[in-house]
LUMDOKOL-316879 format. One line per field, with one value per atom (N, C-alpha, C): x, y, z; residue number from 1; residue in one letter; atom name. Coordinates in pm, 1 decimal. Layout:
// LUMDOKOL-316879
px <- (X | ...)
py <- (Y | ...)
pz <- (Z | ...)
pos <- (NUM | ...)
code <- (a | ...)
site <- (CA | ...)
This chain:
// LUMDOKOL-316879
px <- (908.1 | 793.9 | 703.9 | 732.7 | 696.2 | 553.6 | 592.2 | 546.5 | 421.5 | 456.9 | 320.4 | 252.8 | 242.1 | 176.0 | 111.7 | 177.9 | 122.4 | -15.6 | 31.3 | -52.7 | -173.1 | -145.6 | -303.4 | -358.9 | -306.1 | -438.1 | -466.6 | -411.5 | -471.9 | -579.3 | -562.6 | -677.4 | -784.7 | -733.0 | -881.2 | -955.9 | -875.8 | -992.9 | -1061.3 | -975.9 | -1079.2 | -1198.8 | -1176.3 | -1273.7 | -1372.2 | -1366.1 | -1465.5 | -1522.5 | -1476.7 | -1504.9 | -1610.5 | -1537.2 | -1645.9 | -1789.3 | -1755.1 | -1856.9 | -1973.6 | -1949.5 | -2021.1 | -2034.9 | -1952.4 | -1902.6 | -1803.9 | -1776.2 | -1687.1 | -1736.4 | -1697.9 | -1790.3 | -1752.4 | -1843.9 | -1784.9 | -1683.9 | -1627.3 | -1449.5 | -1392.8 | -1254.0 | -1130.8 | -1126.8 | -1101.9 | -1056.7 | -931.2 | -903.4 | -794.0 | -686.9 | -550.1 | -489.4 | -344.9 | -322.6 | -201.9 | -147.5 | -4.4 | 49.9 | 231.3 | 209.0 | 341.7 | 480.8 | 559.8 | 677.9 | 764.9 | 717.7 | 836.5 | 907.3 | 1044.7 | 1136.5 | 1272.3 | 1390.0 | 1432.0 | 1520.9 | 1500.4 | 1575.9 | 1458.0 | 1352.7 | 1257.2 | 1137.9 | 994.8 | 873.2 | 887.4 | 854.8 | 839.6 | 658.7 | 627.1 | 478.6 | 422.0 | 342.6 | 268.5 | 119.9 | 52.6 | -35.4 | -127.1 | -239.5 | -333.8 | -342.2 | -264.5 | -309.7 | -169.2 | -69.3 | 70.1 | 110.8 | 219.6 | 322.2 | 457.3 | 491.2 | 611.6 | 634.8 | 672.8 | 649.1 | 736.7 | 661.6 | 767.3 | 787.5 | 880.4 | 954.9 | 985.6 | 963.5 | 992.4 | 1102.8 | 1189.3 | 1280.6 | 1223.4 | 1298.1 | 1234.1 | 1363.1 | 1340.0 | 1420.1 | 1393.2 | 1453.4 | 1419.2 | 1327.5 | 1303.6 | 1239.4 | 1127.4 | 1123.5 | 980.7 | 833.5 | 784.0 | 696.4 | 577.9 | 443.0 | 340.4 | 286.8 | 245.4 | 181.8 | 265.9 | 358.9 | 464.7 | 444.0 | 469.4 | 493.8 | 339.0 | 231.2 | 113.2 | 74.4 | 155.2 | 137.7 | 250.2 | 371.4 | 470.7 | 396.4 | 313.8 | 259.3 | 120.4 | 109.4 | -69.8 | -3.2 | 121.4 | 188.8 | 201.9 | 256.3 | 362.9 | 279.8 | 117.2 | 18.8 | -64.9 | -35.9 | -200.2 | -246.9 | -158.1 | -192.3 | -257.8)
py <- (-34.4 | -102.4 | -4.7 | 96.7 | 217.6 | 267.4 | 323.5 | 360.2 | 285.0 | 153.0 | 75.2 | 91.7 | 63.9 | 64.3 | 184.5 | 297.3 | 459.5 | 450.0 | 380.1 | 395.7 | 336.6 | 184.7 | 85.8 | 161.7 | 234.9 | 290.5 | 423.4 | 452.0 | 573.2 | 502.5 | 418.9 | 363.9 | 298.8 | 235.4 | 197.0 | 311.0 | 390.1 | 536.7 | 583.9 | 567.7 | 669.0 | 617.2 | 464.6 | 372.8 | 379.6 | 401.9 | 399.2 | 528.3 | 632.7 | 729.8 | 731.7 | 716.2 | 688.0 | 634.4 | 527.8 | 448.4 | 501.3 | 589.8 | 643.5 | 543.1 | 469.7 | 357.5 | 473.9 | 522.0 | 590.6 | 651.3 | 668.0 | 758.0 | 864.1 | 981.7 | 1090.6 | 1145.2 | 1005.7 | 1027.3 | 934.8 | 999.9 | 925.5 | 812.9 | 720.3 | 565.7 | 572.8 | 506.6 | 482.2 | 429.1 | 428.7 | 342.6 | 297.0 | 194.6 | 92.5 | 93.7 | 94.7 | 61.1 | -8.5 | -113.6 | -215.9 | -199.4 | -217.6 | -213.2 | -325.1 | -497.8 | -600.9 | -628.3 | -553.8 | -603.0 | -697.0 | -738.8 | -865.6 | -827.0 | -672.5 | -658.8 | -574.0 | -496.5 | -452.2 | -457.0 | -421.1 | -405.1 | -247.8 | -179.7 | -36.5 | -39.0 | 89.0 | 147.7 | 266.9 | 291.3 | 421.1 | 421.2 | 522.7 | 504.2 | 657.1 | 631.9 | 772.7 | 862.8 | 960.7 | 1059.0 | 1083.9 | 992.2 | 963.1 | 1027.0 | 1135.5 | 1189.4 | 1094.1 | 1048.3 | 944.7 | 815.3 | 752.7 | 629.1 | 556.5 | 401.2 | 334.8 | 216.7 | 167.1 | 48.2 | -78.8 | -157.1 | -318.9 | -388.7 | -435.9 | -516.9 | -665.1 | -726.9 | -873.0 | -915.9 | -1025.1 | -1147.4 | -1269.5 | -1377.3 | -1517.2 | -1574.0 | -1539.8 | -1609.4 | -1540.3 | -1446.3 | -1393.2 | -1454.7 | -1484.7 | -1531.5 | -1471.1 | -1501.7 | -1423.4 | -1358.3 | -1451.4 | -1408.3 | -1299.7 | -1314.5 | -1222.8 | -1122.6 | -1098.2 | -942.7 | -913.4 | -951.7 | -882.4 | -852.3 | -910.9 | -855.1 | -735.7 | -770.6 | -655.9 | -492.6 | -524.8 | -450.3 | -347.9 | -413.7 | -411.6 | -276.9 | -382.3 | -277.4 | -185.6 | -155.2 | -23.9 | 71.2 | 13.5 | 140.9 | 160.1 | 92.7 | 123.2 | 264.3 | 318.0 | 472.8 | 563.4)
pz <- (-1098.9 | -1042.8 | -967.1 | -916.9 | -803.3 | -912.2 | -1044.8 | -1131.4 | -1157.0 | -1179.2 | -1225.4 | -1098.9 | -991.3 | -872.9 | -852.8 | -889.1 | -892.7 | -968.2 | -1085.7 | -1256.2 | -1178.2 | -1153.9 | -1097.8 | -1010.8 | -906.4 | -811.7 | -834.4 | -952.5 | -1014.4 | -1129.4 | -1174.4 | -1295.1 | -1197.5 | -1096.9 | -962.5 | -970.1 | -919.6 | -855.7 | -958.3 | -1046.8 | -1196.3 | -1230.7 | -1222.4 | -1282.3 | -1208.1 | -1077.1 | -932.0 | -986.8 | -1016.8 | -1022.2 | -1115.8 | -1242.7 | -1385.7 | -1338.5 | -1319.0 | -1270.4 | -1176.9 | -1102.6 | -1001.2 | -868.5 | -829.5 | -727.6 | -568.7 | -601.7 | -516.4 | -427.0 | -300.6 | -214.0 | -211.3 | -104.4 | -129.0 | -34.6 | 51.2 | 101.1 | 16.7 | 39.4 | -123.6 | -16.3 | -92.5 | -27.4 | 29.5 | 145.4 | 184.1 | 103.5 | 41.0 | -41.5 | 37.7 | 27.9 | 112.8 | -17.8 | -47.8 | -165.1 | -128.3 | -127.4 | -86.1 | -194.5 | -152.6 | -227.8 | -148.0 | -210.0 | -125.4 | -203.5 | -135.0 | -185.9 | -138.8 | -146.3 | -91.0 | 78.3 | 114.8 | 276.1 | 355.3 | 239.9 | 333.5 | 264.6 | 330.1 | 223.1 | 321.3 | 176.1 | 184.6 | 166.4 | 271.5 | 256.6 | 252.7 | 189.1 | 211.6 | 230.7 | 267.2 | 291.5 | 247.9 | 211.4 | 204.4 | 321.5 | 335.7 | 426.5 | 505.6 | 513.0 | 600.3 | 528.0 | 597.6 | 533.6 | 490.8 | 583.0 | 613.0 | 569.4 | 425.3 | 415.3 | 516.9 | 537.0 | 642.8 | 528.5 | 673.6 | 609.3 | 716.8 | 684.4 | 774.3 | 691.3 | 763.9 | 738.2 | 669.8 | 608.1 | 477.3 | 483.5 | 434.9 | 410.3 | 378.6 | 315.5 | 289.0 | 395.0 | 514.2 | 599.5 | 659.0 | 604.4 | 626.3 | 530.1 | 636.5 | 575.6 | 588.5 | 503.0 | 406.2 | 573.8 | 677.3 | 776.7 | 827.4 | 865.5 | 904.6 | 880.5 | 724.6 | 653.7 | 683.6 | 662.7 | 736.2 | 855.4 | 923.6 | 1099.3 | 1044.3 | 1036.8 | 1039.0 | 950.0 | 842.3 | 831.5 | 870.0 | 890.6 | 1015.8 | 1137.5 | 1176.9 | 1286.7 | 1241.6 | 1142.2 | 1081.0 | 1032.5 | 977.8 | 939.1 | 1041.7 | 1161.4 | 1219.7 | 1284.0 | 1301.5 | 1312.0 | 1221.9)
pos <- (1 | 1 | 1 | 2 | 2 | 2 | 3 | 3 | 3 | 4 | 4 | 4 | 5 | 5 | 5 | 6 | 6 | 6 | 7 | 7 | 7 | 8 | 8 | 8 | 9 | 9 | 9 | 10 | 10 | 10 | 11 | 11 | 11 | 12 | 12 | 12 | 13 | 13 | 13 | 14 | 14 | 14 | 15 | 15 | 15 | 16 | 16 | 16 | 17 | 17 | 17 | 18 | 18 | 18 | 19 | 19 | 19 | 20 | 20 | 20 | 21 | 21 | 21 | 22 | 22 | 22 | 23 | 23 | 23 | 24 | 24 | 24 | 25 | 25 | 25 | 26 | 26 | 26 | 27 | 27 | 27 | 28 | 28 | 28 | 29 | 29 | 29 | 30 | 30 | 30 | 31 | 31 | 31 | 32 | 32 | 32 | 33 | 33 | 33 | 34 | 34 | 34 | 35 | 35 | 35 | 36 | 36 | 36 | 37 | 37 | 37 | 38 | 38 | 38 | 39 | 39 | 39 | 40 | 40 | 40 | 41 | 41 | 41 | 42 | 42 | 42 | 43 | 43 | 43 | 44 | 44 | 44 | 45 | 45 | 45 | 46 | 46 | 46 | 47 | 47 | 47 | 48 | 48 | 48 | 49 | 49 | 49 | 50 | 50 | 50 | 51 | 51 | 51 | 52 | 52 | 52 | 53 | 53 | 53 | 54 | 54 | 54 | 55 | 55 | 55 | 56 | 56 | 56 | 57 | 57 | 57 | 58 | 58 | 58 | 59 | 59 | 59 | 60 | 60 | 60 | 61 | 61 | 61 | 62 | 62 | 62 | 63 | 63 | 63 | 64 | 64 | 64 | 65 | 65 | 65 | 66 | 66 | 66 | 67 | 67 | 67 | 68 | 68 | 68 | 69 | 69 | 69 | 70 | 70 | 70 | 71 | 71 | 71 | 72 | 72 | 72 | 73 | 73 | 73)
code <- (x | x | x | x | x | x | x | x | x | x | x | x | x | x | x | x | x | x | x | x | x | x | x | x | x | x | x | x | x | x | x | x | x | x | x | x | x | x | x | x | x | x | x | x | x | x | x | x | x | x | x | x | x | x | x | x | x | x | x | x | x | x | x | x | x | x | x | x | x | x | x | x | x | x | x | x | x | x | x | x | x | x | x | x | x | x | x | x | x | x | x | x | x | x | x | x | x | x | x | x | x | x | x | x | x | x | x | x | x | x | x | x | x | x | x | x | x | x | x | x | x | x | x | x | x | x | x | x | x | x | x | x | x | x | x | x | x | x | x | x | x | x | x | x | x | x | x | x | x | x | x | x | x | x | x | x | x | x | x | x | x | x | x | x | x | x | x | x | x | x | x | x | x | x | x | x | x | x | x | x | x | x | x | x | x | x | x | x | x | x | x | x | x | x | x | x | x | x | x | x | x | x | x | x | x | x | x | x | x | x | x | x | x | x | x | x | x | x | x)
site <- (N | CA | C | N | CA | C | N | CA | C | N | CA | C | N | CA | C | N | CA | C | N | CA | C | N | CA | C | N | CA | C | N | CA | C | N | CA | C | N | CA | C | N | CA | C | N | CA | C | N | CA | C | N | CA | C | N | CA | C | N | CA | C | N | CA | C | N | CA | C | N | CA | C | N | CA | C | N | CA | C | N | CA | C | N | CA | C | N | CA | C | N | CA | C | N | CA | C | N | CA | C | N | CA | C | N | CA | C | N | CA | C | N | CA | C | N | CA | C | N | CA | C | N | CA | C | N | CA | C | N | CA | C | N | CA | C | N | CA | C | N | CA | C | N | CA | C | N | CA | C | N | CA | C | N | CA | C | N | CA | C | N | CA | C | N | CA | C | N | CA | C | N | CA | C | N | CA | C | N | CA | C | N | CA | C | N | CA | C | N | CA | C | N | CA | C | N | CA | C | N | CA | C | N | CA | C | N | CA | C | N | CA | C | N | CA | C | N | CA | C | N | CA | C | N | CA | C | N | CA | C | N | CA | C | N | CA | C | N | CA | C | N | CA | C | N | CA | C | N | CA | C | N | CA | C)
């Protein structure tokens, strides 16, 4: 799954690119990985991917605060 997610925001940017849409700073890119004990993240420019804990009871608002926290630096 890591792979396809690589592929799409590499075919975003190209297409931005083609297009002449893109500015002339690279876009920021967030790229999620939820999976069923944590959502894994990375981010454009972070060395360090992080990670938040998941579970059945996390819910949609949740994992976006929990994530909000975890990139806002």
């Amino acid at each position: 799954m890591r792979r396809k997610s690589a592929l799409f925001c590499s075919v975003l940017l190209f297409s931005a690119l083609a297009l002449g849409t893109a500015h002339a700073a690279a876009p920021k890119v967030l790229v999620l990985d939820i999976g069923g004990s944590s959502v894994k993240m990375a981010v454009t420019g972070q060395r360090t991917p992080r990670s938040v804990p998941s579970g059945k009871d996390l819910s949609p608002a949740q994992m976006v605060a929990a994530v909000n926290r975890a990139v806002v630096d």
